[in-house]
N, C-alpha and C positions, 0 to 999 in steps of 0.2 A: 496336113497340119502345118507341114515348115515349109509351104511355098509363098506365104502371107507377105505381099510388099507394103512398102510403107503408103503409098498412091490409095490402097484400098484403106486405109485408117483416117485420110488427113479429114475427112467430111466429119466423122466420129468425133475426132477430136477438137474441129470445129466447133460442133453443138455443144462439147461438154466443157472445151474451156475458153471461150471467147469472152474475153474480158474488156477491161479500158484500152486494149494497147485495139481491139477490132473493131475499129470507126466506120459510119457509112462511107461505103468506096463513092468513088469518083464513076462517072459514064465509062465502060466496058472499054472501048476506043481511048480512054483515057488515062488508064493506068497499065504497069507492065512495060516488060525491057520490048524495044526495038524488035520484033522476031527475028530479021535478018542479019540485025548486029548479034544476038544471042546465039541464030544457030551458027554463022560462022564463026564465032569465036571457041564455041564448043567443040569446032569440027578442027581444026587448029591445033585445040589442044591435045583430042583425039589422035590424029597426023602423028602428032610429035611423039605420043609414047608408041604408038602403032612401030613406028620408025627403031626404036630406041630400045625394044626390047631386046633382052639380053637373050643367048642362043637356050640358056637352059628353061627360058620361061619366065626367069625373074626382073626386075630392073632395078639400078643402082647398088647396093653392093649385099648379094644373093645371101648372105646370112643375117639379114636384117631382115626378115620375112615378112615384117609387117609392113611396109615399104611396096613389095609386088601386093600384100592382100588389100593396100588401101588404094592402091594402083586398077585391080582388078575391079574391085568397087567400083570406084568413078567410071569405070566404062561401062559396065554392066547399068550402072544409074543413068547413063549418056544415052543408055539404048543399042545397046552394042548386046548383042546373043549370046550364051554360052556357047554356041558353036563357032562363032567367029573364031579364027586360027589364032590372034592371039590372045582373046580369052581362054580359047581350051587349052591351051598352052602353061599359059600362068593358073589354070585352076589342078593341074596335074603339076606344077610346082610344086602346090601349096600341100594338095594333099598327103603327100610325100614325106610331111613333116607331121604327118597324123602319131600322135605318141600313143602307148598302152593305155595311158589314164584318161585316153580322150583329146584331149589339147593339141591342140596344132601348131606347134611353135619350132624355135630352132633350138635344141636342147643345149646350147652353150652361151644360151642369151639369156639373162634375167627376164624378159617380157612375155612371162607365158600368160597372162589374160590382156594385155594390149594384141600380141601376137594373134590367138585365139579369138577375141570379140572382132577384130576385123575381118579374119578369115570368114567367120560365121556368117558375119554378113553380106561377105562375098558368096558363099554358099546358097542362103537364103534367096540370093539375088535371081542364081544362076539354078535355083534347085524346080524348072519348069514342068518336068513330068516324076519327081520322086525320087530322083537318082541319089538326091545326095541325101537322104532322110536319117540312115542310119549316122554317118559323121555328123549331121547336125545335132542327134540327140545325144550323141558321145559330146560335144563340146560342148552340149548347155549344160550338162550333167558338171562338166568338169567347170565351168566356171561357178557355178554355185557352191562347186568346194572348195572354193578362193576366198572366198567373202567373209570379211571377217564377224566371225560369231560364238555363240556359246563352242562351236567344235574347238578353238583355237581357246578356250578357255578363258573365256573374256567376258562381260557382263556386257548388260545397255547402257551401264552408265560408262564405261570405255568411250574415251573420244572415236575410239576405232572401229566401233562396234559399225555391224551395214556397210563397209567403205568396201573398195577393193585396189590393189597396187599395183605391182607391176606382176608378181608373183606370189606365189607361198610362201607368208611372213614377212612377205615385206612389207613398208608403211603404206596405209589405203591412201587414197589421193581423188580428187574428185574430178580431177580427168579420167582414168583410169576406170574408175564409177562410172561415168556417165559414157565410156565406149562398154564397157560390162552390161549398163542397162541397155543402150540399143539394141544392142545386140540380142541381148532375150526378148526386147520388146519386138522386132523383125520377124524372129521365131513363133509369136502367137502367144508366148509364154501369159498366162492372166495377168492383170494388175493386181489381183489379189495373192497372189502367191508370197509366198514369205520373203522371196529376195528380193523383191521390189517395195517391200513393207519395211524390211531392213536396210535398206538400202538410202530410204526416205528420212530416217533416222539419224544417215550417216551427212546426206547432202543440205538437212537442217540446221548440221554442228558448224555449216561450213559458211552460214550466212552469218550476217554483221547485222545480226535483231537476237534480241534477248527474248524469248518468250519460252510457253511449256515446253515446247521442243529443242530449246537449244539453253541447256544453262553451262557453257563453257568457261572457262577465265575471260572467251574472246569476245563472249555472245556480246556485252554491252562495253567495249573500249570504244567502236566505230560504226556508230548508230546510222549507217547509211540504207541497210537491204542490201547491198552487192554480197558478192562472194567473192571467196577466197582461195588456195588451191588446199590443205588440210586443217583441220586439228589435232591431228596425232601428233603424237612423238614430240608435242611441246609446239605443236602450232607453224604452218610456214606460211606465205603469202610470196609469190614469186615478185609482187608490186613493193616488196619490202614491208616494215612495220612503222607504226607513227610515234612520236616521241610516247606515250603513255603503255607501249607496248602492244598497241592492236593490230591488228594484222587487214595491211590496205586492199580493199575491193578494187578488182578490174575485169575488163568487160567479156575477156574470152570467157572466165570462169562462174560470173553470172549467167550469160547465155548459156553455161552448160548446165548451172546449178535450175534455172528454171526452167529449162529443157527436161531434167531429171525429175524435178520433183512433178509434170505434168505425165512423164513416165507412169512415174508411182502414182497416180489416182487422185494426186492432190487438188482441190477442187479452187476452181477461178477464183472464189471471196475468199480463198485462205488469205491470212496475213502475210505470209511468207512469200507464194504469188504476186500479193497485192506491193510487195516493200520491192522484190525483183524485178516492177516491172516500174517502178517508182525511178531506180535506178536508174535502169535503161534510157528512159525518157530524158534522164537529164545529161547520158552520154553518147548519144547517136553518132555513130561515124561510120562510112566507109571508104577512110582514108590511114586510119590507124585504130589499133587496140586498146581504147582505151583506159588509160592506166598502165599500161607498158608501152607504147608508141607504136615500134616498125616492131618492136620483138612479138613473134608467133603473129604476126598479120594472118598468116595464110590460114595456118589452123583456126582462128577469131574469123575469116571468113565463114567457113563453112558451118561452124556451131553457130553463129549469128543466121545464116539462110536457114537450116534446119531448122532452129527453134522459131522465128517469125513464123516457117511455114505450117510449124504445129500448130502456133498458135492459131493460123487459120487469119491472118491480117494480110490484107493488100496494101493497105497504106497504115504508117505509123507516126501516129502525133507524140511527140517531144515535147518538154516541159515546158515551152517558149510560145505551144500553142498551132505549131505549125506543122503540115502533114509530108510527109515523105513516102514518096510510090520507092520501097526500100531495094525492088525487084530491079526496078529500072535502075536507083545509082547504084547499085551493084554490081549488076551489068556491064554499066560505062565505064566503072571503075577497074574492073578484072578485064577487059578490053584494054584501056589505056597501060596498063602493067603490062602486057603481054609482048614477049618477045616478037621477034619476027620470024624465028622457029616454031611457035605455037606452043612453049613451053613459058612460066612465071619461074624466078627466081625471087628472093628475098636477101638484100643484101646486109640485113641485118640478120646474119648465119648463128641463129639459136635453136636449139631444137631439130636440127639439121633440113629447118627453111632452105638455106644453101642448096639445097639438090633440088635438082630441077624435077624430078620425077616424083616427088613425094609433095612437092609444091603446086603440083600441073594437076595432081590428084586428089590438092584440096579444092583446089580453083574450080576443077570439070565439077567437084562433088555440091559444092556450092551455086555453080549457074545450074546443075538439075532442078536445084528450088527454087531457080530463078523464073523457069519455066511455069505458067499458069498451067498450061497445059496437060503437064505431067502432074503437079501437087496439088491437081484438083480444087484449085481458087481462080 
């Protein structure tokens, strides 16, 4: 049950949400990155953390656990083994930090479901003959009892309600969500299960469309369909707010919010779908984030590959009418950044972009979907 990769989903999710953004492609010879330029930049990047890992297993600085788990990721997504020496290496890290409640985190760091949703999915990654079955079902267990709900004494009508944070009681966020949904969605977990039905509740409060689903202060200040990063705790928006008080849509957090609600079962002609990709189309870039610039570039990389790749699109038409093979400037772009060590930096050091090993492991995570290959388009 938990060896389920994402490569066997992407045809499924094809059929079931191809919408306006899935144009007739172009001749097979004519869309898609460079192969040569993609594997060697992949390999580069590979190199670089291969090089770079720390003696205990981890890389950058060992009690930021999520760090080696999103590290372990991107190689394991690159095609790298669970036996490779330094995957098995950092996958006996991580487990190490397997807690009583399930969770796999560093117990003096607030990020026990960022910590745990990535680890998971390094597990999932690496779980080829069963080995890791039993910690997977302890961590999907434990993150279900993070998710804010009736247990935490809260209604549906809670802006909070469905979300998840960094931990227990903290504010839900729909970053935090939408690594929470991967992560059980990697595991096999149904769509119909309650924490993805909850969950879809919480990533509706977080869009900028007023309908049945979202009746918040926020729903109707900023009628655009993008998203935002919460509504709890009185609403935040990392893009800031607009003079009327609404809380501005930008592009990592839409790519995450409709990555999520395709999670949760949401079906292509929903509204909510139909306004997120409304958005998109009119802010294409893989040169910045749009709506924060260079801030979180790298992470805006990799939920932008991931979610086009759900959506099962090889090329993406933009509001202007004009098609973009999104694989290929993707590609040229995460090439053109790259050092001459085989590692990305982001010198706009927010979210600790700064470090070269957590930025190299959004990059590698990102050209995986870059690959036709592997994401089955």
């Amino acid at each position: 049950m938990f060896g389920i990769r994402r490569h066997a989903l992407i045809p499924a999710l094809f059929a079931l949400f191809c919408g306006p953004l899935c144009l007739p492609t172009l001749a097979a010879d004519q869309v898609g990155p460079d192969a040569k330029l993609l594997k060697e930049t992949r390999q580069k990047g590979i190199d670089y953390l291969k090089a770079n890992q720390n003696a205990d297993g981890s890389w950058s600085q060992p009690k930021i656990i999520g760090i080696t788990a999103l590290v372990t990721t991107s190689l394991l997504e690159s095609g790298l083994s669970p036996e490779d020496p330094t995957v098995s290496k950092s996958l006996q890290f991580l487990l190490q930090y397997t807690q009583d409640d399930g969770g796999i985190y560093h117990p003096e760091t607030r990020h026990r479901n960022y910590e745990t949703s990535i680890t998971l999915m390094a597990l999932v990654e690496a779980n080829r003959d069963g080995r890791y079955d039993s910690a997977i079902e302890k961590a999907t267990k434990f993150l279900r009892g993070l998710q804010w709900d009736e247990s935490e004494q809260i209604s549906e009508d809670d802006p909070a309600y469905g979300g998840a944070g960094y931990g227990s009681h903290s504010r839900p966020d729909l970053s935090n969500t939408q690594f929470m949904l991967e992560a059980l969605q990697k595991t096999g977990l149904s769509v119909d299960d309650p924490a993805f039905q909850k969950a879809a509740v919480f990533v509706s409060r977080c869009q900028n469309l007023e309908s049945e689903h979202n009746q918040t202060p926020f729903a109707s200040k900023v009628k655009d369909g993008g998203f935002y990063y919460t509504p709890a705790a009185g609403g935040t928006s990392q893009a800031g707010e607009t003079a009327n008080g609404g809380l501005r849509s930008y592009a990592a957090m839409t790519y995450a919010g409709l990555k999520s609600l395709l999670y949760a079962g949401v079906s292509k002609d929903d509204k909510r779908v139909q306004a997120a990709q409304n958005w998109l189309k009119q802010h294409y870039s893989v040169e910045e984030n749009p709506g924060m610039g260079q801030q979180g570039l790298y992470y805006y990389y990799h939920v932008f590959a991931k979610t086009l790749s759900t959506l099962g699109t090889s090329t993406f038409e933009t509001a202007d009418g004009q098609q973009h093979d999104w694989r290929k400037d993707l590609t040229r772009q995460l090439n053109s950044e790259q050092h001459s060590d085989g590692s990305w930096t982001n010198d706009a050091d927010r979210w600790y972009e700064g470090d070269p090993a957590l930025v190299t492991a959004y990059s590698l995570l990102a050209l995986a979907y870059c690959d036709p290959n592997e994401t089955g388009n």
